[in-house]
MITI-609826 format. One record per residue: residue number from 1; x, y, z of N, C-alpha, C in turn. Coordinates in pm, whole numbers, plus 50000, padded with zeros to 5 digits. Layout:
% residues N
site k=NUM&nu=X&nv=Y&nw=Z&cau=X&cav=Y&caw=Z&cu=X&cv=Y&cw=Z
...
END
This chain:
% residues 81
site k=1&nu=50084&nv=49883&nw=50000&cau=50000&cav=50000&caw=50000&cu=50089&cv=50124&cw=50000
site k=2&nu=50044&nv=50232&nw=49905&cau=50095&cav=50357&caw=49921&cu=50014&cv=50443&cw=49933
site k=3&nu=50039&nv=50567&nw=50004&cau=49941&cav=50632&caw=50068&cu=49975&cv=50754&cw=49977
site k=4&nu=49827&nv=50772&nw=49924&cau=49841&cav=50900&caw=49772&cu=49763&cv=51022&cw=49836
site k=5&nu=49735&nv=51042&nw=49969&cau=49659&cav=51174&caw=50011&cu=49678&cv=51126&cw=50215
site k=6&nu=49659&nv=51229&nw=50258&cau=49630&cav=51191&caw=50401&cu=49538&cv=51360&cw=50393
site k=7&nu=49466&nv=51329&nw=50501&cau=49416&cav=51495&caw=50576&cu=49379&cv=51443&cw=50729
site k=8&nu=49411&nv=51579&nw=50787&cau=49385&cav=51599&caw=50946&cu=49317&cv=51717&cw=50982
site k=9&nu=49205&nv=51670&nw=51034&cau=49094&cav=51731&caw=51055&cu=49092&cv=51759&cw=51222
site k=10&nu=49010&nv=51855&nw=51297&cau=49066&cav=51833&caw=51476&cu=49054&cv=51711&cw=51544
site k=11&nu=48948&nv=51624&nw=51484&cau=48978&cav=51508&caw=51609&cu=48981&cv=51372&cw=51482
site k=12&nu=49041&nv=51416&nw=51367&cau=49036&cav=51292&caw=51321&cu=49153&cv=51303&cw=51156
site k=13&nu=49171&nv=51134&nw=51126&cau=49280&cav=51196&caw=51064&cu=49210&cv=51073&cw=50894
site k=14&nu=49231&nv=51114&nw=50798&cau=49163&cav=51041&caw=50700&cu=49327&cv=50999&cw=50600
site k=15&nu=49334&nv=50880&nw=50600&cau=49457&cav=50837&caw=50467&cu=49426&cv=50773&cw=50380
site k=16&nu=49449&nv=50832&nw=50199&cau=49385&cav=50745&caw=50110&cu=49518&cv=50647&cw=50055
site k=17&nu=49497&nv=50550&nw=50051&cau=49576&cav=50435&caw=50029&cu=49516&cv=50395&cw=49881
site k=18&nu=49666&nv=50340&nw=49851&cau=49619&cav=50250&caw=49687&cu=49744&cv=50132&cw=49718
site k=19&nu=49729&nv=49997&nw=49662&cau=49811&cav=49889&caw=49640&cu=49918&cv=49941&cw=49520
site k=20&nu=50031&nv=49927&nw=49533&cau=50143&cav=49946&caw=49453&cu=50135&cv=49836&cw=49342
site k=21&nu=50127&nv=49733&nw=49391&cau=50093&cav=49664&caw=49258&cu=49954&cv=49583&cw=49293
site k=22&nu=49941&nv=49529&nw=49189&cau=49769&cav=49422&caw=49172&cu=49849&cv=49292&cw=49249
site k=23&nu=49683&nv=49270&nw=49288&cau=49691&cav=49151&caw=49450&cu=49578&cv=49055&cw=49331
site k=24&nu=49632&nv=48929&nw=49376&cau=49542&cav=48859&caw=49351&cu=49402&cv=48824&cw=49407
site k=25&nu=49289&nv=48798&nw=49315&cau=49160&cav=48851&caw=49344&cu=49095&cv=48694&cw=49313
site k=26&nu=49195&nv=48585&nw=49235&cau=49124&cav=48473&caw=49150&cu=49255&cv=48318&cw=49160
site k=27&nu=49173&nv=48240&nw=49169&cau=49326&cav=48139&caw=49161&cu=49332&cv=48102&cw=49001
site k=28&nu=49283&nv=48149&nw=48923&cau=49285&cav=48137&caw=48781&cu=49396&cv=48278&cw=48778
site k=29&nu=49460&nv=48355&nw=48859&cau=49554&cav=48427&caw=48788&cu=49508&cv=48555&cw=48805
site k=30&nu=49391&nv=48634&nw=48794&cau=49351&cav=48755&caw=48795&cu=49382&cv=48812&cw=48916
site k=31&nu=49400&nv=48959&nw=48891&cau=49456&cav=49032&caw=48971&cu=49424&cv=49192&cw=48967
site k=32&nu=49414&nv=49258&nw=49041&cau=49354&cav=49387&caw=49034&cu=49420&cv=49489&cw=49143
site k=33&nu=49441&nv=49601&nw=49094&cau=49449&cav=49730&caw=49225&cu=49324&cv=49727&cw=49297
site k=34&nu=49334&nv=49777&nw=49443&cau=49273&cav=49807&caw=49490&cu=49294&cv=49942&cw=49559
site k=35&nu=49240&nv=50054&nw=49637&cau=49211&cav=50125&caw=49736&cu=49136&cv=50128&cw=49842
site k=36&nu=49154&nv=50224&nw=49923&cau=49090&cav=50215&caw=50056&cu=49134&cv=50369&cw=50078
site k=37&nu=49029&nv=50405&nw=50174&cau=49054&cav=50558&caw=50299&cu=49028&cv=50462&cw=50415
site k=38&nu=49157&nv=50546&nw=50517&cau=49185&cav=50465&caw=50646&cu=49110&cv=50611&cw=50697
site k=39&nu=48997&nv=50595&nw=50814&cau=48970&cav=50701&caw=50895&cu=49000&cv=50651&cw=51040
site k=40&nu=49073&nv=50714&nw=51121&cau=49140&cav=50745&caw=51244&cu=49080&cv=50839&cw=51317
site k=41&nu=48966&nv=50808&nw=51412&cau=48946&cav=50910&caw=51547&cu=49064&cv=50927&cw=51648
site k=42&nu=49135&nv=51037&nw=51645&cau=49183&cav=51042&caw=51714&cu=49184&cv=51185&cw=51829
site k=43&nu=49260&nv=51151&nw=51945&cau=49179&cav=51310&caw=52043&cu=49333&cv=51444&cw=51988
site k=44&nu=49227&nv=51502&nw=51998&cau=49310&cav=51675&caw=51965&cu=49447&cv=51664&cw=51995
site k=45&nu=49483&nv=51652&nw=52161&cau=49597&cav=51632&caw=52199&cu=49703&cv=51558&cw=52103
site k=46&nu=49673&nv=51433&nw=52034&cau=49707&cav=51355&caw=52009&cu=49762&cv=51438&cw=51823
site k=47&nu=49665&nv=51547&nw=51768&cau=49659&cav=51587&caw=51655&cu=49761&cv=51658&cw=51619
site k=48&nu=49775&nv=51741&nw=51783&cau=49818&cav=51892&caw=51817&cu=50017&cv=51827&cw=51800
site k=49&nu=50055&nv=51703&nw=51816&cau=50195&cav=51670&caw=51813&cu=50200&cv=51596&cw=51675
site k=50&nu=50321&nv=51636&nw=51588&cau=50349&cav=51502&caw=51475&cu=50403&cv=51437&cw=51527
site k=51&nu=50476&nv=51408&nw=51631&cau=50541&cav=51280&caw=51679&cu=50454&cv=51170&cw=51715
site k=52&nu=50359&nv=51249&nw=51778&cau=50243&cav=51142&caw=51828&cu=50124&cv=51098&cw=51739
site k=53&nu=50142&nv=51147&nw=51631&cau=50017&cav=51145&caw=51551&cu=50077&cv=51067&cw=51437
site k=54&nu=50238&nv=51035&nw=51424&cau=50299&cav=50903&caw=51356&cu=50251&cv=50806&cw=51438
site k=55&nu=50300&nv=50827&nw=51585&cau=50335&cav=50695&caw=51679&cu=50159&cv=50613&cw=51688
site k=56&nu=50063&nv=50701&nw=51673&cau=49932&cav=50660&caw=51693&cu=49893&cv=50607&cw=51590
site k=57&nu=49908&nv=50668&nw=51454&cau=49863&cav=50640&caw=51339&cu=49942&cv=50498&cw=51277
site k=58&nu=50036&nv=50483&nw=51354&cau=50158&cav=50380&caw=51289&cu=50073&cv=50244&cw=51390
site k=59&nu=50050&nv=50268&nw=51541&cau=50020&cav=50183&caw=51590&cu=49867&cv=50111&cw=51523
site k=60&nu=49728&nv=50230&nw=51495&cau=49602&cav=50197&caw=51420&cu=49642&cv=50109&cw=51346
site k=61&nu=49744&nv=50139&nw=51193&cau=49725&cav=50071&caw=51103&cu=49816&cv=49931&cw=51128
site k=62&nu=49875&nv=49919&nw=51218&cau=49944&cav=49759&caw=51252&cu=49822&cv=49635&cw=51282
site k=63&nu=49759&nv=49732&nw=51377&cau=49640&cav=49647&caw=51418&cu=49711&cv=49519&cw=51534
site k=64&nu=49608&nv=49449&nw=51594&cau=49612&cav=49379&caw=51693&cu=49738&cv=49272&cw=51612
site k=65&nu=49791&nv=49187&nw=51719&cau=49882&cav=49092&caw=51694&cu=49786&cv=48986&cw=51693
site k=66&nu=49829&nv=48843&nw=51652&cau=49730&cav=48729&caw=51652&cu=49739&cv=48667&cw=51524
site k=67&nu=49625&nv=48558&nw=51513&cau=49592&cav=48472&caw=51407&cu=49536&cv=48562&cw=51297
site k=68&nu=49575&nv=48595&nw=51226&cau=49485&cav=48643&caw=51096&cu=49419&cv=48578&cw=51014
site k=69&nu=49320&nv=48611&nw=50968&cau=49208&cav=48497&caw=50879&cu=49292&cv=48562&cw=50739
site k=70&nu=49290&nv=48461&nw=50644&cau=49333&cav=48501&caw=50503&cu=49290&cv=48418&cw=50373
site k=71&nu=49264&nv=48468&nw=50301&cau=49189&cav=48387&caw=50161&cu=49300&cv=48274&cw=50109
site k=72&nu=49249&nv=48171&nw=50122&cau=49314&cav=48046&caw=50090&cu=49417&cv=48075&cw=50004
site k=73&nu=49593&nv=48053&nw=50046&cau=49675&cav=48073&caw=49913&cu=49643&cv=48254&cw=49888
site k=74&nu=49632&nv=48328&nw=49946&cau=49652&cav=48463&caw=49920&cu=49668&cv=48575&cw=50053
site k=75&nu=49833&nv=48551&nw=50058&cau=49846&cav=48640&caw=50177&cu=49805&cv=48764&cw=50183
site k=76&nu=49803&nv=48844&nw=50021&cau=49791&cav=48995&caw=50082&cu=49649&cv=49044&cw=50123
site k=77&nu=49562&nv=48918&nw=50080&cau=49423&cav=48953&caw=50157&cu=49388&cv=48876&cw=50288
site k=78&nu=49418&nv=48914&nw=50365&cau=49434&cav=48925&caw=50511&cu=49312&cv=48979&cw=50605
site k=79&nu=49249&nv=48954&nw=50684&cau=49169&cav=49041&caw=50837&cu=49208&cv=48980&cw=50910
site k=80&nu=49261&nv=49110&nw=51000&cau=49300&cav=49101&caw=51145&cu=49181&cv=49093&cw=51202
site k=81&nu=49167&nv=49004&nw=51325&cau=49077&cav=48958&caw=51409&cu=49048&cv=49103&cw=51488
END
C-alpha cells in the first residue's frame, strides 16, 4: 500500500491508500488494484503533536497481533481479528 493523500481534521485523521501493485483477486491468475481511505478518530491532543500522531497512526494501522484469517493461498488479503 501507498498512501496518495492523508488529511487531518481536529479530532480525526483520513489516509487514502492504493496497492502498489495488483493483488490477487482469483486462483485462475487475475489480479487487480485496489484502494481504501483509512479514517482514524483520534483526540486533539494527540493531533496537536506530529510525533504522536505518527506513533498513533503507525500503531492503528498495525492492528492487533494474533491469528489472521486470510483467503486460501493469498496472503495479501488478510483480516485482522
Amino acid at each position: 500500500m501507498v498512501t496518495l493523500d492523508f488529511r487531518v481534521g481536529p479530532d480525526v485523521v483520513h489516509l487514502f491508500a492504493h496497492t502498489a501493485a495488483p493483488l490477487p483477486v482469483s486462483l485462475g491468475g487475475d489480479a487487480t488494484y485496489g484502494c481504501t481511505e483509512f479514517v482514524l478518530h483520534l483526540d486533539p491532543t494527540t493531533l496537536a503533536s506530529p510525533e504522536s500522531l505518527v506513533d498513533r497512526t503507525g500503531e492503528r494501522l498495525s492492528g492487533p497481533t494474533g491469528v489472521r484469517e486470510c483467503r486460501d493461498g493469498v496472503e495479501p488479503l488478510c483480516i485482522e481479528p
